[in-house]
C-alpha positions as CSV (number, residue, x, y, z in Angstrom):
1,X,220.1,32.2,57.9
2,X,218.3,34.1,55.4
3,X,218.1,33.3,51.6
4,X,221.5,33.6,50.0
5,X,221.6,34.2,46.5
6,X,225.1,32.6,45.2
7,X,224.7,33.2,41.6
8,X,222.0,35.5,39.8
9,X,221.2,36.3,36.4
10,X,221.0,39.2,34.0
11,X,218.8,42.3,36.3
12,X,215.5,42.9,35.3
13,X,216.3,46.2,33.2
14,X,218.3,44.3,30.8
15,X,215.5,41.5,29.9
16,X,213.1,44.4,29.7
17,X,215.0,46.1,27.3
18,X,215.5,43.0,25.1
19,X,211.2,42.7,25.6
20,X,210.7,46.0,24.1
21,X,213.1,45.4,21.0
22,X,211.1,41.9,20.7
23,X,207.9,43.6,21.2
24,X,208.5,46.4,18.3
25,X,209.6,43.7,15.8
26,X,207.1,41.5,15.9
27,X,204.4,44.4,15.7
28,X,206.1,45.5,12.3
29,X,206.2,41.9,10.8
30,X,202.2,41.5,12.2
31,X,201.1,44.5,10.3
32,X,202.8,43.4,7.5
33,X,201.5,40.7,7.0
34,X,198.6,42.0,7.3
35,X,198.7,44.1,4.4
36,X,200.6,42.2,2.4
37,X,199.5,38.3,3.0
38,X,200.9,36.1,1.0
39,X,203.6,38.3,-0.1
40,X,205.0,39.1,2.7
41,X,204.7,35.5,4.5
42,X,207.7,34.8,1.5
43,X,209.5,37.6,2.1
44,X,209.5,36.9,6.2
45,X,210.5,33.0,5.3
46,X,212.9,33.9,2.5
47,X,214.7,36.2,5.2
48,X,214.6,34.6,8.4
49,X,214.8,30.6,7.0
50,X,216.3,31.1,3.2
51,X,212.6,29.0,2.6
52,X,210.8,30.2,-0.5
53,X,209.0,26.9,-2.2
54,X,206.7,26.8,-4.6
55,X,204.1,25.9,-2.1
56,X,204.8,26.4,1.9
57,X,202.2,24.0,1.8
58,X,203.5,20.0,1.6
59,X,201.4,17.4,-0.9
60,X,200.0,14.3,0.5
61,X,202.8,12.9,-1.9
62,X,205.9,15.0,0.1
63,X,204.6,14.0,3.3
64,X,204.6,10.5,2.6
65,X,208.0,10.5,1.3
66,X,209.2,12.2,4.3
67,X,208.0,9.2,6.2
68,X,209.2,7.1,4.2
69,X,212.7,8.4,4.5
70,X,212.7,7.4,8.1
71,X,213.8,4.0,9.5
72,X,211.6,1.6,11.0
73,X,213.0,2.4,14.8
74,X,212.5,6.3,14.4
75,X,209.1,5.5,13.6
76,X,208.4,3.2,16.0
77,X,209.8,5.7,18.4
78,X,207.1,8.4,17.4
79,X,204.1,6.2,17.6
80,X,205.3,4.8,21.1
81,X,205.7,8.6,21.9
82,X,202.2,9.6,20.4
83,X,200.7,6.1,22.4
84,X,201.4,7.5,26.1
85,X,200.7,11.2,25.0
86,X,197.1,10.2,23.4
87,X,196.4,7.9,26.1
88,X,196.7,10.7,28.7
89,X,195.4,13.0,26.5
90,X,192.0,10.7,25.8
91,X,192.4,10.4,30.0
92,X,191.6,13.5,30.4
93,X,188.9,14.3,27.9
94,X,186.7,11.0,29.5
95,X,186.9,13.1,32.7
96,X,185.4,16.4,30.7
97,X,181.2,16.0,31.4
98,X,178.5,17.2,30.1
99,X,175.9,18.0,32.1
100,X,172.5,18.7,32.5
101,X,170.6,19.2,35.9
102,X,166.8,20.4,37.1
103,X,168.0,22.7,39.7
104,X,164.6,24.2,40.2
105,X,161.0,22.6,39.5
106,X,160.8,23.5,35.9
107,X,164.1,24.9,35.4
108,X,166.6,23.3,33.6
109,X,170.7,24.5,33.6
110,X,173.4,22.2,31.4
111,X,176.8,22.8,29.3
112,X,178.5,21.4,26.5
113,X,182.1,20.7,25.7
114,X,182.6,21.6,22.5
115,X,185.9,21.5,20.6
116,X,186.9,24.3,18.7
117,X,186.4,24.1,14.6
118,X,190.1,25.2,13.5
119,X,193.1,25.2,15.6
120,X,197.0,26.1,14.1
121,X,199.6,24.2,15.9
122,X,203.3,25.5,15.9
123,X,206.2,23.0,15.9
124,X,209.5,24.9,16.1
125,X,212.1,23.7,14.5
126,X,214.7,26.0,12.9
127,X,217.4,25.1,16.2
128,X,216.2,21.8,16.9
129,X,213.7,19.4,14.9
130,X,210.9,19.6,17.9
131,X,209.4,16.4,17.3
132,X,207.7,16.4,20.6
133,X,205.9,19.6,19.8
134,X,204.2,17.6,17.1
135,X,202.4,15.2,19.1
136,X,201.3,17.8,22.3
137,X,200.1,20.0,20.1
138,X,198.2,18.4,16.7
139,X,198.1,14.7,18.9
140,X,195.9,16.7,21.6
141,X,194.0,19.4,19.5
142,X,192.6,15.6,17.7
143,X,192.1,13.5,20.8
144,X,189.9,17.3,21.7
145,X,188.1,16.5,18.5
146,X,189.0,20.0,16.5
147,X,188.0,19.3,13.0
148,X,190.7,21.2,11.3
149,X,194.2,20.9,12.4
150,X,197.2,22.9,11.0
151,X,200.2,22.3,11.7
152,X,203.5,24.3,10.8
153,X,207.3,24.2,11.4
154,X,209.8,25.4,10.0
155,X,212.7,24.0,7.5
156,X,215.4,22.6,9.2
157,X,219.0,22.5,7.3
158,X,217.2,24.0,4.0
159,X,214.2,21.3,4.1
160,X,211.3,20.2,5.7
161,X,212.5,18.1,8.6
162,X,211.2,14.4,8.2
163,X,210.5,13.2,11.6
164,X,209.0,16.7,12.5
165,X,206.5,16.1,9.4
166,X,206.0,12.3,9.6
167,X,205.0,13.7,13.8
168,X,202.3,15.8,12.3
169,X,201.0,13.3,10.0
170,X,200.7,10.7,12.3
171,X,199.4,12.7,14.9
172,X,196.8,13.8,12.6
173,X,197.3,16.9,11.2
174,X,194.7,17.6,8.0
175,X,197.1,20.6,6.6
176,X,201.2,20.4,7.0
177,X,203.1,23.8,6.5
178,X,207.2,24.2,6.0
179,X,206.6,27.8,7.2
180,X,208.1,29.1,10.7
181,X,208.6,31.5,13.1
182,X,206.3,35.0,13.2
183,X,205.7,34.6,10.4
184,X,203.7,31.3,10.6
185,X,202.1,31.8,13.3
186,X,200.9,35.5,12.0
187,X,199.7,33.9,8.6
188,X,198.0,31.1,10.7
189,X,196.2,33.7,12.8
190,X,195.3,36.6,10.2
191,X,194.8,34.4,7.5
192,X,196.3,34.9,3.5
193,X,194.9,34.4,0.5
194,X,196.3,30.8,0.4
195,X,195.7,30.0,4.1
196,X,192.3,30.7,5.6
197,X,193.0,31.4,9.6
198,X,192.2,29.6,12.5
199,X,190.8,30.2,15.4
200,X,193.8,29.4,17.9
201,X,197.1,29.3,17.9
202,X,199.2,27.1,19.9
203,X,202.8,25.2,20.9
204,X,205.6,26.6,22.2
205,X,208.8,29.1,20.3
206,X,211.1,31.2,20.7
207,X,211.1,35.1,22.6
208,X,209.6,36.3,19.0
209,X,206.8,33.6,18.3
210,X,205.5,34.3,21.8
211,X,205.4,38.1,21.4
212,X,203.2,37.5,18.6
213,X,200.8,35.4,19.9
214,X,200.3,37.9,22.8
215,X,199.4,40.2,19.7
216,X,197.4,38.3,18.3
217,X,195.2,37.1,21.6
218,X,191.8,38.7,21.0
219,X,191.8,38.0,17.3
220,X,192.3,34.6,17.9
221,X,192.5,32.3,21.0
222,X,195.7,31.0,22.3
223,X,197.0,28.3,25.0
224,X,199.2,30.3,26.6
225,X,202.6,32.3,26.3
226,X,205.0,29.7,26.3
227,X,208.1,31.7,25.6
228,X,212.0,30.7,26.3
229,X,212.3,27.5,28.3
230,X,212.8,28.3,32.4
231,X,213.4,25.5,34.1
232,X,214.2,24.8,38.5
233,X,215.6,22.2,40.7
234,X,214.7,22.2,44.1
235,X,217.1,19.8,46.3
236,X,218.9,19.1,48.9
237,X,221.6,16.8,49.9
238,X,219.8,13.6,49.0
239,X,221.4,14.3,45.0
240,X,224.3,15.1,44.0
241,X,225.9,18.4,41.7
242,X,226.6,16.8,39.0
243,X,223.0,15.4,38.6
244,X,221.7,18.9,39.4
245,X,224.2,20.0,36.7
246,X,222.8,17.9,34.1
247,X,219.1,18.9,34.6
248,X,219.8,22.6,34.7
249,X,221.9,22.4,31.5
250,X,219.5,19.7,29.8
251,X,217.0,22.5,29.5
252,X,219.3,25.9,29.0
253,X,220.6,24.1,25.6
254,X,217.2,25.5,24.3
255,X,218.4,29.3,24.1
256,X,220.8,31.4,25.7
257,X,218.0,33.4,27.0
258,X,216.2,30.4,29.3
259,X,216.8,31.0,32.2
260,X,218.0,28.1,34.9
261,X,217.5,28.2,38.6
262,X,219.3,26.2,41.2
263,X,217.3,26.2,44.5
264,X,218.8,24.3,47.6
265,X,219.2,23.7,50.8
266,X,222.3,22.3,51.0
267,X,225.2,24.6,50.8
268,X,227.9,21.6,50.3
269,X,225.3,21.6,46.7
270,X,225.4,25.1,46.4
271,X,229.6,25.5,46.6
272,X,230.0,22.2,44.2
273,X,227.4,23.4,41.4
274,X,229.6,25.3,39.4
275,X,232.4,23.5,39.1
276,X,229.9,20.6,37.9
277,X,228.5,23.0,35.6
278,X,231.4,23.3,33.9
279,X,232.1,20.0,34.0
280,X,229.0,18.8,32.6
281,X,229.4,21.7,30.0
282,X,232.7,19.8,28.7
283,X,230.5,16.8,27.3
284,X,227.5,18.9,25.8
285,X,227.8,19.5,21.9
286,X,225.3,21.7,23.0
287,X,227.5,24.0,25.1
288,X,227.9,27.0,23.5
289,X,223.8,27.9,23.6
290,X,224.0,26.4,27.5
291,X,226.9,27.9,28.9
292,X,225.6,31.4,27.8
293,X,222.3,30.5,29.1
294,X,223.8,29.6,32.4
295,X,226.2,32.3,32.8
296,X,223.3,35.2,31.6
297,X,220.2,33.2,33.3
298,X,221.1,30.8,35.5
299,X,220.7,31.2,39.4
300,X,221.7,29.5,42.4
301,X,219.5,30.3,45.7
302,X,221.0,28.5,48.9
303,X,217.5,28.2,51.7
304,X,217.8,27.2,54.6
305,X,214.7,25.5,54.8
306,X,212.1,24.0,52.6
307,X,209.6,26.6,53.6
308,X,212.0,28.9,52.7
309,X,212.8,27.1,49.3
310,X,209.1,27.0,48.4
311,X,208.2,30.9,48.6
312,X,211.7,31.4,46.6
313,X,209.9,28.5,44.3
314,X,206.4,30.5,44.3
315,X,208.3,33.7,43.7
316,X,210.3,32.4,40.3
317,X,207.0,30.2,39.2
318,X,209.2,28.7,36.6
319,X,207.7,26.6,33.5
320,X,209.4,23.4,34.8
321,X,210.4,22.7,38.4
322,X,212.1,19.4,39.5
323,X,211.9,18.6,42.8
324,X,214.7,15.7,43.9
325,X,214.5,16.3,47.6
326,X,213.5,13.7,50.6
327,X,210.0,14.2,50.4
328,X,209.2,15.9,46.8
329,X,205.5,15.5,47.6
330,X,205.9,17.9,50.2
331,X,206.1,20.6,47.7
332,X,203.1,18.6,45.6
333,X,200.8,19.4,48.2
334,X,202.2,22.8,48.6
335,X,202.9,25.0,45.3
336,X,200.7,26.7,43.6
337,X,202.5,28.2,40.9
338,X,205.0,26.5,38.2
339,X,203.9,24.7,34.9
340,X,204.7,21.4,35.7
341,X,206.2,19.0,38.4
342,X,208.7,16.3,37.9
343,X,209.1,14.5,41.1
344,X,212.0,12.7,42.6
345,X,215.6,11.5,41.3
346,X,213.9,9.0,38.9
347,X,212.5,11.5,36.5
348,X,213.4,14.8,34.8
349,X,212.4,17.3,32.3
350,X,213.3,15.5,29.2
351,X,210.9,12.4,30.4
352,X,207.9,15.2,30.4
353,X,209.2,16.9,27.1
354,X,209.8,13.7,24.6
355,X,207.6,10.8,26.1
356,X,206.1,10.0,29.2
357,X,202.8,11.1,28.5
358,X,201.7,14.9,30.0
359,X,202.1,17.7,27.8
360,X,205.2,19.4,27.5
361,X,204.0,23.2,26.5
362,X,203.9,25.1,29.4
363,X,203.3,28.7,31.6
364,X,206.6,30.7,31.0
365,X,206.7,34.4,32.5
366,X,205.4,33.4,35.5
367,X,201.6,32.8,33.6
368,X,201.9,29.5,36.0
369,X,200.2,32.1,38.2
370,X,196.8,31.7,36.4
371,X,197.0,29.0,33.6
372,X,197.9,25.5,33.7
373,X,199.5,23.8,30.7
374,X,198.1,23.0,27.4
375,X,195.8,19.8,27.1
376,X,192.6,18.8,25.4
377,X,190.4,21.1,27.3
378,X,192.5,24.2,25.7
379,X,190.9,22.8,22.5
380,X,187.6,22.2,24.4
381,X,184.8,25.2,25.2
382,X,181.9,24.8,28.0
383,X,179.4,26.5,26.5
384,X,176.7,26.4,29.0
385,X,172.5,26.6,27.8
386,X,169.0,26.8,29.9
387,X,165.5,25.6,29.9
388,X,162.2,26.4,31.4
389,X,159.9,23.8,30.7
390,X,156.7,25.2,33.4
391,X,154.8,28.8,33.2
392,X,154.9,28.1,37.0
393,X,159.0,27.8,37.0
394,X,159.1,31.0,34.3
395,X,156.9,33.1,36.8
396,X,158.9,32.1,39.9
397,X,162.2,32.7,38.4
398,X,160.8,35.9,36.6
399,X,159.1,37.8,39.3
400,X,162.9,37.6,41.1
401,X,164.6,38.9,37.9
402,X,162.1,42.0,37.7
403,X,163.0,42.7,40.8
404,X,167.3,42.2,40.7
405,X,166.9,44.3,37.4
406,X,165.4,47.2,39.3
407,X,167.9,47.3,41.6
408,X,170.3,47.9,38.7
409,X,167.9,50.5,36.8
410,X,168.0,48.7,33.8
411,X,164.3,48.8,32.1
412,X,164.8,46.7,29.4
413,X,165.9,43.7,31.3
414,X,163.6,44.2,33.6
415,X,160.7,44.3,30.8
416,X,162.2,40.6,29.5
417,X,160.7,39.3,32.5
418,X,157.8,41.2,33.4
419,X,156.3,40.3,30.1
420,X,156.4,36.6,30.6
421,X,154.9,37.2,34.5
422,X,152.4,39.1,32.7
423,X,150.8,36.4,30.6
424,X,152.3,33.1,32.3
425,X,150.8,34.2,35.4
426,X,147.3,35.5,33.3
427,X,147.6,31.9,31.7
């Protein structure tokens, strides 16, 4: 049996076309801003969110009233949330070394881990109060040790959203925005006359917010593009459709343009799905985002193998991929390419994107084929140094490098080296 593909999403042409209308707003609101700072960061917010404060910037006396609003269970909540996030987090910057090594006599080679000084983290928020985003972006840009971390979302139901802001506070956060969308992330990035810019940008958002960091990259650094949510579920008859059903759907809720794919080698799975789609659909409040998702996006690929479900797997390299198969670390030891891996029945998404600990922004677009997640060592550059403490260890390496320059026919190079032959050998 070859691959069958049951169900398929929107065709390429159509997504491309919705890419270039994305592309040509985003450039228009960047250049903009651009011009216009300040004044056009209001105008963006008044139009998009109906948001135009006296300050986008909240006081060290809104923030804490914002926290205080909250009861002591949503609180508690966050800070076990921001406890398993840090402690990985702090995990892996104890395994990020300095070194330093004597690799010849006389010659010695080392790097430093240095955080970066400024870093703007971007919560969204307009469709749902992210909370999450909070913690795996300012939490993790901290535990990095960035100096200065800003962090903005935008308003949610006309007003700064209180658990979003008491995230970013207790994360850490030095400066709290009620700004969102492009045009936080451009004013973040360019910099206005209230808001000196950063030298990163990161956290997840919608098709727009991802456009413009991919216009921005050069000017400043980003994690990644972490666009629309994908998420895939690899299985096979060990789970049932309805489970399948749920963990598809728990992650097209974010957008009717995430798209969803079904990948299994049991075709008993693959015939039940979509009535359990629709089933499941009948419980969601969030059904009218997902179902459009689902019937635009979402996929179902019947294998006949696993070998054959992993190259479909490789192909899609989806942000997310949930394995709930007999022996999910068969495709551990195997795949290359995906954002992140939630193994076996036990776990899903959601665990990854609320709570459990790893980060939750991810490689959309298939950038799982050359980046990884964000985590502290996004926040973190190796900047490596040298020293050559002999005349003997300068003339060795030196009388080599004359020689590789020469080879190139490039003079002045070549003249760096020569000179210090010249009089460290003479001394």
């Amino acid at each position: 049996m070859t691959v069958q593909y049951i169900k398929q999403g929107r065709p390429a042409e159509a997504k491309a076309d919705l890419q270039a209308q994305v592309r040509a707003t985003v450039e228009g609101i960047l250049k903009d801003i651009e011009n216009r700072g300040d004044a056009a960061v209001r105008d963006y917010s008044a139009k998009f969110d109906k948001w135009s404060p006296a300050s986008f910037r909240l006081s060290a006396a809104e923030i804490q009233a914002c926290v205080d609003s909250l009861s002591a269970q949503t609180l508690e909540d966050i800070r076990f949330a921001q406890a398993q996030i840090r402690r990985f987090a702090q995990i892996q910057r104890d395994s990020m070394k300095d070194v330093e090594v004597e690799t010849l006599p006389g010659v010695v080679l080392g790097h430093r881990n240095i955080p970066m000084n400024s870093v703007g983290c971007y919560i969204p928020g307009g469709k749902y109060p992210l909370i999450a985003s909070a913690h795996m972006s300012v939490l993790t840009a901290k535990v990095a040790g960035v100096k200065r971390v800003i962090a903005c979302a935008p308003p949610f139901e006309g007003r700064p959203c209180p658990e979003i802001v008491a995230a970013m506070h207790l994360a850490g956060a030095d400066e709290i925005y009620c700004l969102g969308g492009v045009q936080a992330v451009a004013a973040m990035a360019i910099g206005t006359e209230s808001l000196p810019a950063v030298d990163m940008i990161v956290g997840p958002g919608n098709a727009y917010v991802a456009e413009a960091k991919r216009q921005l990259f050069g000017r400043v650094g980003i994690d990644l593009f972490a666009g629309p949510t994908e998420t895939m579920v690899i299985c096979d008859d060990t789970v049932d459709a309805e489970l399948v059903a749920v963990d598809l759907l728990g992650q097209a809720e974010h957008g009717p343009t995430s798209p969803a794919y079904c990948i299994t080698t049991s075709r008993k799975l693959a015939a039940e799905l979509p009535a359990a789609i629709e089933q499941v659909l009948g419980r969601l409040d969030t059904a009218p985002v997902a179902s459009v998702s689902w019937r635009d996006y979402g996929e179902i690929i019947l294998c006949d193998s696993d070998e054959e479900a992993l190259a479909e797997a490789e192909r899609l390299c989806s942000e997310h991929v949930q394995v709930m198969t007999r022996d999910p670390d068969w495709y551990l030891q195997r795949m290359t390419r995906y954002g992140a891996l939630f193994l076996g029945h036990r776990t899903n998404v959601s665990y990854g994107d609320k709570v459990i600990g790893t980060n939750h922004t991810l490689p959309t677009q298939g950038a799982g084929r050359y980046t990884g997640g964000l985590w502290v060592g996004k926040f973190i550059k190796t900047h490596t140094y040298q020293r050559v403490l002999t005349d003997e260890a300068s003339v060795q390496v030196g009388e080599y490098c004359s020689r590789l320059c020469g080879y190139e026919h490039m003079s002045g190079h070549k003249e760096q080296a020569d000179i210090r032959v010249r009089r460290l050998k003479r001394a």
